[in-house]
C-alpha positions in Angstrom: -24.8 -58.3 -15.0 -23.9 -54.6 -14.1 -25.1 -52.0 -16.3 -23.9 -48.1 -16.8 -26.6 -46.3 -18.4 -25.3 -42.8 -19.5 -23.8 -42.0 -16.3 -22.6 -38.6 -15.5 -20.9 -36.7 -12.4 -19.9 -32.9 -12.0 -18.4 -31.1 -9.0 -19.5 -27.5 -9.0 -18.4 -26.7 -12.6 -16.5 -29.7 -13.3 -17.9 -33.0 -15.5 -16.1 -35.8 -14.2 -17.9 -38.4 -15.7 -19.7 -37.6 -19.3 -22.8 -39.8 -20.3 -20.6 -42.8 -19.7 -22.0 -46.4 -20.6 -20.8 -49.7 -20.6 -21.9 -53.2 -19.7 -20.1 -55.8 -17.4 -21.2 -59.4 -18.5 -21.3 -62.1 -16.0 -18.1 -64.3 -15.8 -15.9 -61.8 -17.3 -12.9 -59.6 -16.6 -13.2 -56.1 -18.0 -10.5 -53.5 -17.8 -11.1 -50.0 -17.4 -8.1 -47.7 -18.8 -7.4 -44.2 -19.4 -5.3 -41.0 -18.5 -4.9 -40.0 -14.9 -7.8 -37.6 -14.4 -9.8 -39.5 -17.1 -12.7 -40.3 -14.6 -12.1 -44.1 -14.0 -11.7 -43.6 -9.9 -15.0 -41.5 -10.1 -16.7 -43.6 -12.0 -15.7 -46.4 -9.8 -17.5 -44.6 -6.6 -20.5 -44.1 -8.5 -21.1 -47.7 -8.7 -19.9 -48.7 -4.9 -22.3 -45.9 -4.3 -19.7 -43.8 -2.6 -20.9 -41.2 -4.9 -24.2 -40.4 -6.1 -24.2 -39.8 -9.8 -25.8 -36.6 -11.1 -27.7 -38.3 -14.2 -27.7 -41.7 -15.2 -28.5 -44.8 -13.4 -26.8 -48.1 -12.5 -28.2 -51.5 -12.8 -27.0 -54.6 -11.3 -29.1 -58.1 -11.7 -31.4 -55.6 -13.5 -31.9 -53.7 -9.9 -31.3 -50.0 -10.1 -28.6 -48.9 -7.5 -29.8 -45.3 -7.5 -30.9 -45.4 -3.9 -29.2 -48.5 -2.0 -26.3 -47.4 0.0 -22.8 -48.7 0.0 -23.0 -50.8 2.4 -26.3 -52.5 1.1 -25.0 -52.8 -2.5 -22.1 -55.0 -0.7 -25.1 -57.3 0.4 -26.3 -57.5 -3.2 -23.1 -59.1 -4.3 -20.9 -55.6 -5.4 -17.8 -55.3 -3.8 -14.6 -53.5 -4.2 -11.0 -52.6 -3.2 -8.6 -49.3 -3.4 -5.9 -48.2 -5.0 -4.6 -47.3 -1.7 -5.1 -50.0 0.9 -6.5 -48.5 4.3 -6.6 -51.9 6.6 -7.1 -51.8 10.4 -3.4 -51.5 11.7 -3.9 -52.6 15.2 -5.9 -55.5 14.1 -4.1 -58.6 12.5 -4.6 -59.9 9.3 -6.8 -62.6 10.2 -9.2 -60.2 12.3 -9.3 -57.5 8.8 -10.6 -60.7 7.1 -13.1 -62.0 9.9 -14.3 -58.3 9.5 -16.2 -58.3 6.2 -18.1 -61.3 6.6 -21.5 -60.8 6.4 -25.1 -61.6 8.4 -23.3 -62.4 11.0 -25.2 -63.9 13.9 -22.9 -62.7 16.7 -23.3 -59.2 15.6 -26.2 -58.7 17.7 -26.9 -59.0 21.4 -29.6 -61.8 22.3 -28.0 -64.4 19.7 -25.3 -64.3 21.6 -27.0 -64.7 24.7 -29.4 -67.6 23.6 -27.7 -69.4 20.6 -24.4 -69.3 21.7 -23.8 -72.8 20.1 -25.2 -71.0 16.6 -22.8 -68.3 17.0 -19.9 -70.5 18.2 -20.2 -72.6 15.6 -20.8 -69.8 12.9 -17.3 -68.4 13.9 -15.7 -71.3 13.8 -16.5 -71.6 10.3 -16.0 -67.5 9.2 -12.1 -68.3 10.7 -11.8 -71.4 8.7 -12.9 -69.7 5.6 -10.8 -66.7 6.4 -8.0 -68.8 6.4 -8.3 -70.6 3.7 -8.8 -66.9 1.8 -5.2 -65.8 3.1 -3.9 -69.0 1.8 -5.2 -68.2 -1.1 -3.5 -64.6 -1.2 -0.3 -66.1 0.3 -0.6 -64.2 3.3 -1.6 -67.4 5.3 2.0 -67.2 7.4 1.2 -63.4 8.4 -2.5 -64.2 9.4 -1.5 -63.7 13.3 0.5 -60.5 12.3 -0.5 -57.0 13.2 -1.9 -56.0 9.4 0.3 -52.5 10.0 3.6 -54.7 9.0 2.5 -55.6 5.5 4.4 -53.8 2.6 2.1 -52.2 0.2 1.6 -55.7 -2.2 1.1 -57.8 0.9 -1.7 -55.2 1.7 -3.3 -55.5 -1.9 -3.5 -59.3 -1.3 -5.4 -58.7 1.6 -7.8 -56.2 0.1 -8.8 -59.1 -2.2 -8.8 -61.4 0.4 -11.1 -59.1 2.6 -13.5 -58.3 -0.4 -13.6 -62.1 -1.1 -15.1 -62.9 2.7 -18.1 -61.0 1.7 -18.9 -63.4 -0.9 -19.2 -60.8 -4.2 -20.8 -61.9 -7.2 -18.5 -58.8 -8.8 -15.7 -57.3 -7.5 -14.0 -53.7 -8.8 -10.8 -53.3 -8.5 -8.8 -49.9 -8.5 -5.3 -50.6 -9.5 -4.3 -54.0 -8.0 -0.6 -53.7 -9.7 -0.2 -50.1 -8.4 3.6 -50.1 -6.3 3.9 -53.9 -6.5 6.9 -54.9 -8.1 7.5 -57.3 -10.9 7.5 -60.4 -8.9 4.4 -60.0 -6.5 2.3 -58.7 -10.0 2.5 -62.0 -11.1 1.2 -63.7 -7.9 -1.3 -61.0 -7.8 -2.2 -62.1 -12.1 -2.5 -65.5 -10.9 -4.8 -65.0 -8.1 -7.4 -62.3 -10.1 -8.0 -65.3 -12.6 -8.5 -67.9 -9.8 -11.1 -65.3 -8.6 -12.5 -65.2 -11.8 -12.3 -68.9 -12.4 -14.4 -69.2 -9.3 -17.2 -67.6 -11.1 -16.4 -63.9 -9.8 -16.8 -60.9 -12.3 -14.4 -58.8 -12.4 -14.4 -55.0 -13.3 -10.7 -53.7 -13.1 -8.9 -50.1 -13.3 -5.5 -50.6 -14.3 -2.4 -48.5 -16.3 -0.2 -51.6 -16.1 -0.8 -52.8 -20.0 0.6 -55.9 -19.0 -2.1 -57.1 -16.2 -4.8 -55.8 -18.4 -3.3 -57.9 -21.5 -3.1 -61.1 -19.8 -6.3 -60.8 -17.8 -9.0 -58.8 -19.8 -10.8 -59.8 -23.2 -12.6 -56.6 -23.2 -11.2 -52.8 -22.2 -13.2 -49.6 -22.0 -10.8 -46.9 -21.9 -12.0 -43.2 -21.0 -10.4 -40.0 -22.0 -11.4 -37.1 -19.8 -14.9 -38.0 -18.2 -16.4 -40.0 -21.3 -16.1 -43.5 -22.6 -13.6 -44.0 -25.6 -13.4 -47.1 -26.7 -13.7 -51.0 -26.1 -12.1 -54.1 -28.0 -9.8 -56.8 -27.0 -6.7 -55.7 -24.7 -2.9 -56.3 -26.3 0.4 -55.7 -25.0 2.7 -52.8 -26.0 6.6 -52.6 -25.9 7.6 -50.3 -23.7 9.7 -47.3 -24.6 14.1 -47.5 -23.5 15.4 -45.7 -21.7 17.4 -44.0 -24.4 13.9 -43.1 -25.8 13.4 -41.2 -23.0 16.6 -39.0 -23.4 18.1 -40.2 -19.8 21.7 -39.7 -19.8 24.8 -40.7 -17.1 25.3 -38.1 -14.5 28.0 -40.3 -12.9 29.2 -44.1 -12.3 29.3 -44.0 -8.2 30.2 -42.4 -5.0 32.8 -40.3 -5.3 32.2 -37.7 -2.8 31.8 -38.3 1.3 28.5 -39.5 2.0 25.7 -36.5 2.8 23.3 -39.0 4.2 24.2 -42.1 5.8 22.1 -45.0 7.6 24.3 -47.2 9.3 22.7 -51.1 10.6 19.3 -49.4 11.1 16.6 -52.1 12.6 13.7 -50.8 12.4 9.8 -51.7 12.6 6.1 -50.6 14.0 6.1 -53.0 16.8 8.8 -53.7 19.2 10.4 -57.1 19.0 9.3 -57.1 15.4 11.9 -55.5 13.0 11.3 -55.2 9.5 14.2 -53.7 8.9 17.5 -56.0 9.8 20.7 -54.5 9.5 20.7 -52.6 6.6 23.1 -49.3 5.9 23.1 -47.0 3.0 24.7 -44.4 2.0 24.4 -41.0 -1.0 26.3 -38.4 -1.8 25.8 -34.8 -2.4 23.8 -34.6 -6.0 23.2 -38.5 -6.1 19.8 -40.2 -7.5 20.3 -43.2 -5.3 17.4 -46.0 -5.7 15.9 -48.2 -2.9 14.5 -51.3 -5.1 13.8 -54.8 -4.1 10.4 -57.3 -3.4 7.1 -55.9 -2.0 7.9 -57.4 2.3 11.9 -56.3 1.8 11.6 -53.0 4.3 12.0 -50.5 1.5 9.3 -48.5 2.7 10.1 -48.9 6.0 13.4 -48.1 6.2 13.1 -44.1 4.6 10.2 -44.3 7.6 12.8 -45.0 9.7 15.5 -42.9 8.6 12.5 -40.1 8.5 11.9 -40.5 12.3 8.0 -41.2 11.5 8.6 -45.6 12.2 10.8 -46.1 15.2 14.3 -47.0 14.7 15.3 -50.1 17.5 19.2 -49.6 16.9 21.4 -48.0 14.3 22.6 -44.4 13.4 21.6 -41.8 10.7 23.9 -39.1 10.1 23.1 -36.0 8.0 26.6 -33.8 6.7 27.9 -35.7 9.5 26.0 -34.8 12.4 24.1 -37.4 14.5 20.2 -37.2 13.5 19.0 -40.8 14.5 17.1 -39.3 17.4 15.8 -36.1 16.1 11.9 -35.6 15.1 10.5 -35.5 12.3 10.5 -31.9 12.2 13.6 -31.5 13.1 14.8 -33.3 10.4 13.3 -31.3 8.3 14.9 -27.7 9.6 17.9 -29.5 9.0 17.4 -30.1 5.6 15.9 -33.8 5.4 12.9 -34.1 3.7 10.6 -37.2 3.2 7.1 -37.1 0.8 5.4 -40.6 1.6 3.7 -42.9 -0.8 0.3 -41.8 0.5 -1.4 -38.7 2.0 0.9 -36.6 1.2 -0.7 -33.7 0.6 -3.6 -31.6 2.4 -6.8 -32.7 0.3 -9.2 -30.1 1.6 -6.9 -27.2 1.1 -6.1 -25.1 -2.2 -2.5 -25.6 -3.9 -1.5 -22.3 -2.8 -2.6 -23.1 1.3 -0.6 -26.6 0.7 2.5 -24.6 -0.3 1.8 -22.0 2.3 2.0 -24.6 5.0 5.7 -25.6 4.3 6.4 -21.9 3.9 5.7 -21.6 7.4 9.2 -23.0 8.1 11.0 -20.6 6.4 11.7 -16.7 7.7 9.0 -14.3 7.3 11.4 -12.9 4.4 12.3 -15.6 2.3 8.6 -17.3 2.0 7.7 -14.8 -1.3 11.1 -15.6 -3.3 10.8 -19.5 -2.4 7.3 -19.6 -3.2 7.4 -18.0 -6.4 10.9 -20.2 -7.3 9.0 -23.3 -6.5 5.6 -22.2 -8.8 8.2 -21.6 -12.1 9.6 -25.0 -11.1 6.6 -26.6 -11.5 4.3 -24.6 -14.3 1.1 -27.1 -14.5 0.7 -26.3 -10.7 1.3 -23.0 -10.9 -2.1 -23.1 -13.2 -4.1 -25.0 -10.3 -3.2 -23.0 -7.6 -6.7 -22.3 -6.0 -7.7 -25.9 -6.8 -8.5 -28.0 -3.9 -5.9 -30.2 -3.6 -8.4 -33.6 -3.5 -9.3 -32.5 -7.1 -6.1 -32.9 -8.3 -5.0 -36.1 -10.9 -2.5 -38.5 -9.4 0.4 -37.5 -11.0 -0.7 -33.5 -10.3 -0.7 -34.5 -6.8 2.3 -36.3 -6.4 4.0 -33.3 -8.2 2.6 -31.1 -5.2 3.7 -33.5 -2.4 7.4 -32.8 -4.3 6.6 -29.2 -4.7 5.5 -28.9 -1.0 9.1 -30.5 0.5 11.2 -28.1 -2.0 9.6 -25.6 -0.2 12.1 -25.8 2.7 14.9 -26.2 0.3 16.3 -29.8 1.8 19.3 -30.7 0.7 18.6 -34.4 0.8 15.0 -35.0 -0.6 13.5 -38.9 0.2 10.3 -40.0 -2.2 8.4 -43.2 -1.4 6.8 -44.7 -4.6 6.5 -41.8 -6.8 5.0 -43.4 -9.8 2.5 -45.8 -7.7 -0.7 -45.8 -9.7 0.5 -43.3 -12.6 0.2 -43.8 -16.0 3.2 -44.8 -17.9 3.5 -41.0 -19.5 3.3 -39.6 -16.1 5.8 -42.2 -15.0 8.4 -40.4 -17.4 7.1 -37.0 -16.4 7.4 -37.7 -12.4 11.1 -39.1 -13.7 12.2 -36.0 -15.5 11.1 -34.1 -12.5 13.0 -36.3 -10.2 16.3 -35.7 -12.6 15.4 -32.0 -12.8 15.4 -31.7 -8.7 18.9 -33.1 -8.7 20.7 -31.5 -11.2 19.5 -28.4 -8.5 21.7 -29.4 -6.3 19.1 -32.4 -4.0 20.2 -35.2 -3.2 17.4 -38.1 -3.5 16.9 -41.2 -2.4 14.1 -43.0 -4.3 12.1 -46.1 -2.9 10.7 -47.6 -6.0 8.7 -50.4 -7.3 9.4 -50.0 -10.9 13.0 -50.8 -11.3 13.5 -49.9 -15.1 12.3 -46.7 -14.8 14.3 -46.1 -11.3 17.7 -47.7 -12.3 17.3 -45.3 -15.5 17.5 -42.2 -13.7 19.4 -43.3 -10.7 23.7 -43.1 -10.4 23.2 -46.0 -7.5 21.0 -48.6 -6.2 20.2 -50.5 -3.3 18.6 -54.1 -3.3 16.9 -54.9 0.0 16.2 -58.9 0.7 14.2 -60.0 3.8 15.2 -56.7 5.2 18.3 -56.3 5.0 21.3 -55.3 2.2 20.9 -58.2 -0.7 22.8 -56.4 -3.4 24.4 -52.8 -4.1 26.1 -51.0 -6.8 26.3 -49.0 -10.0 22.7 -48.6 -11.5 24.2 -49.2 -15.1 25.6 -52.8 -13.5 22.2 -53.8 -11.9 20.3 -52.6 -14.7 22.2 -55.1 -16.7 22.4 -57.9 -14.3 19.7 -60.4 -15.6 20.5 -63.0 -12.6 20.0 -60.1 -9.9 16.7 -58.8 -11.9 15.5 -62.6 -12.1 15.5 -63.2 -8.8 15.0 -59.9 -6.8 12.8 -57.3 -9.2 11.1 -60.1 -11.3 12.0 -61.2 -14.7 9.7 -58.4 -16.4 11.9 -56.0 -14.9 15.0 -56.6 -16.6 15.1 -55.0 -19.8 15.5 -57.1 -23.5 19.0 -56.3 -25.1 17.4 -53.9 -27.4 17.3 -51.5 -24.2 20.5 -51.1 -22.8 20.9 -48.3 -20.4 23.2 -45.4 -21.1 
C-alpha cells in the first residue's frame, strides 16, 4: 500500500534519513522504532509531505507522492497525528473534529446560497459522525468543551479522532503513548486496533515496547538515519530501579516547606476549574513527584503555581513570602522556575543564544561564570552549542530547556513531563540529571506520567484525582502500594516483587 523507495534527507551537511526503505501492507500495523535522533520523526514528514525528500520517492496505491502537497495526500487517503498535539484552543472538541472533514459542500460560497438544504443536511450528518468518533475516543462527554482543557492523553484521543473524520485509508502516528500514563495507554491500545479492525493501516512511531508488542506484527527500527531491522515485535522486562543505581536521599519532609500551594483552583476558563482544591507542599533539596491519570490537573496545577494558567483562589508561597499574584517573571527573579512539557526552548536560535537569553537575567558580571558552570553541567550540550536548537534530539532538547532555567540559578526548579516521547535510555539519563540538579542544592517538583521511573528518584509524591489531592506520601510507600497503583497510575505501573524500590 505505501512504499519507501531508498529515501534520503539531509539538512545542509547533515543525512537525516539514509537510503531508507520499507513497505507498509494494507491492513497492517507496523511500528517504526529507534534512538531519539534516529530519523523516524523525519522520515515521518517526508511521507505527510511536510518535507520534501532529497532522493528517493514515495509511493502510495502505486502513485508517486513526490509532487502532491500535504494537504492533497490527505485527500488520497494519508493521514497523520503528532507527537505533540496542537488543537484549536478556543474551538471545542466537537468543532476540532467537524474541522477535518473533507469536500465539504458548505465550504464554498454559492452552495450555500442555492443548496442550502444540501449543505444543511451534509452537516447534519459530519456532526453525527463527529460524535460518534468522540465516542469512540471517549471524549464524547467533553465534545461541548473548549479543546484547551484537555490533559495531554485526552488531546491524543482527539488527534485520532480528528484524523479519523477525514476518512484515511492509512494513518501515521508519532508517539500515541508519549506522556499518557499507564491507564489512558491502554484505552488508547484498544482504540488503535478498533481503527485497525476497521480496515485502517496503520504506520506507528513508538519507544513504548509495550504498545508496539501488543499492537504490531512487524517493526522497522532505524539507527541514525538508515533502516535497521524488521521482524516480529516482543516485549522486554524492564530494568529496577536498583539497576539503575537510584539510592534514598530521605523518607519525607523534615524541613519547613520552601514551596507551598495551598487549595489552589485553577483553570483556562473562568467558571471551569481544573484544578479543585489541591495543596502541596516541598522542602528545601526534595524530588517531590506530581503523578496521577491523564484529566487529574497535574499539568495544570505547576501552570498555575507558575502564574502562566490563572489561579481562581488559593495561595503560593515561596520561603514564605506571598507569590500567588506575581508574574511569571517575577517568579522567576525570585528563584521559581518552571520548563513546560512543550516549547520549551527557542528552535530557530543556536544553544549558546538559548542560554544567552536566560543570562539576560542575571548581572552583567555573573553571566560568564554561570554560563560556563551550566555548559560543565551538562557536557553533550556543551558539544552543540552553535546548533540550532530545532536540530536537536528530544532528549538533547529537553536537557536544554533544564539547562536554560539553571541559568538563573532557582532555588525551586518545576519540570512538566520530562521523559514525554524519550526513549527508555534517555528516560534514565533525563533521571540522573534530575537527581544530579538536586543533590545541587534545587528543589524539584516533577509532574510525571511515568510513575516507576518518577517514584524512583523522588523522596515524595503527590496523587491528584479529578483534580484534587487523592493520595500523598513517602515515594518508597506509593511505589509499593499495589491498590493505589491499580487504581490511580494503571496496573503496568506498579512494579513485580522482583523490583522493590530502595
Amino acid at each position: 500500500m505505501l512504499e519507501v523507495r531508498s529515501v534520503s534527507k539531509s539538512f545542509g551537511g547533515m543525512l537525516a534519513v539514509d537510503g531508507v526503505s520499507a513497505t507498509v501492507e494494507r491492513g497492517e500495523i507496523l511500528g517504526l522504532i529507534g534512538p531519539n535522533g534516529a530519523g523516524k520523526t523525519t522520515m515521518f514528514n517526508l511521507i505527510a509531505g511536510s518535507l520534501k525528500p532529497s532522493g528517493g520517492d514515495i509511493v502510495l496505491n502505486g502513485r508517486t507522492l513526490r509532487d502532491v502537497p500535504p494537504h492533497a495526500r490527505i485527500r488520497l487517503g494519508l493521514g497523520r497525528t503528532f507527537q505533540i498535539p496542537r488543537p484549536f484552543g478556543g474551538m471545542t472538541v466537537l468543532e476540532n473534529v467537524l474541522l477535518a472533514g473533507q469536500r465539504q459542500t458548505g465550504e464554498r460560497i454559492l452552495p450555500n446560497w442555492f443548496l442550502p438544504r444540501r449543505v444543511a443536511e451534509e452537516e447534519r450528518r459530519n456532526g453525527a459522525k463527529a460524535i460518534a468518533l468522540l465516542e469512540l475516543v471517549t471524549l464524547a462527554k467533553l465534545a461541548r468543551e473548549p479543546a484547551k482543557i484537555l490533559s495531554g492523553g485526552q488531546r491524543k484521543l482527539l488527534e485520532l479522532a480528528r484524523i479519523l473524520m477525514a476518512d484515511p485509508e492509512i494513518i501515521l502516528l508519532d508517539e500515541p503513548a508519549a506522556g499518557v500514563n499507564p491507564s489512558l495507554l491502554e484505552v488508547i491500545i484498544d482504540k488503535i486496533a478498533e481503527i485497525n479492525r476497521r480496515g485502517v493501516t496503520l504506520l506507528i512511531i513508538e519507544h513504548n515496547m509495550e504498545l508496539v508488542a501488543r499492537l504490531c506484527r512487524r517493526r522497522a527500527g532505524h539507527g541514525p538515519g538508515a533502516h535497521h531491522v524488521r521482524g516480529r515485535a516482543g516485549g522486554g522486562q524492564p530494568r529496577s530501579a536498583r539497576d539503575r543505581g537510584v539510592s534514598r536521599r530521605g523518607a519525607g519532609m523534615t524541613a519547613s516547606p520552601i514551596l507551598a500551594a495551598e487549595e489552589i483552583v485553577a483553570g483556562y476558563e473562568p467558571g471551569v476549574p481544573i484544578v479543585r482544591g489541591v495543596s502541596i507542599q516541598a522542602a528545601p533539596g526534595e524530588i517531590v513527584a506530581i503523578l496521577g491519570p491523564n484529566g487529574a490537573g497535574k499539568s495544570t496545577l505547576i501552570k498555575a503555581i507558575a502564574g502562566v494558567v490563572p489561579k481562581f483562589s488559593g495561595r503560593v508561597t515561596l520561603e514564605g513570602a506571598d507569590i500567588t499574584h506575581r508574574k511569571p517573571h517575577e517568579m522567576v527573579r525570585g528563584g521559581l522556575a518552571f520548563v513546560p512539557q512543550t516549547e520549551n526552548v527557542f528552535a530557530a536560535m543556536s544553544v549558546a543564544e538559548n542560554l544567552q537569553i536566560a543570562a539576560a537575567l542575571l548581572p552583567k558580571s555573573e553571566r560568564r561564570a554561570r554560563t560556563d558552570a551550566v555548559r560543565a553541567f551538562f557536557p553533550d550540550l556543551d558539544r552543540q552549542m552553535q546548533l540550532r536548537a530545532g536540530r536537536l534530539s528530544g532528549g538533547q532538547r529537553q536537557m536544554l530547556a533544564v539547562a536554560r532555567a539553571l541559568m538563573v540559578q532557582p532555588k525551586v526548579l518545576m519540570l512538566d513531563e520530562p521523559s514525554a516521547g524519550l526513549s527508555p535510555r534517555l528516560v534514565e539519563i533525563v533521571f540522573a540529571k534530575v537527581k544530579e540538579i538536586a543533590r545541587a542544592g534545587v528543589t524539584i517538583v516533577l509532574v510525571e506520567q511515568n510513575a516507576r521511573a518518577a517514584l524512583a528518584i523522588s523522596d515524595r509524591a503527590y496523587v491528584l484525582v479529578d483534580g484534587r489531592n487523592g493520595h500523598e506520601g513517602r515515594a518508597e510507600d506509593l511505589w509499593n502500594d499495589a491498590s493505589m497503583a491499580r487504581l490511580y497510575l494503571g496496573a503496568a505501573a506498579h512494579p513485580p516483587a522482583s523490583e522493590a524500590r530502595p
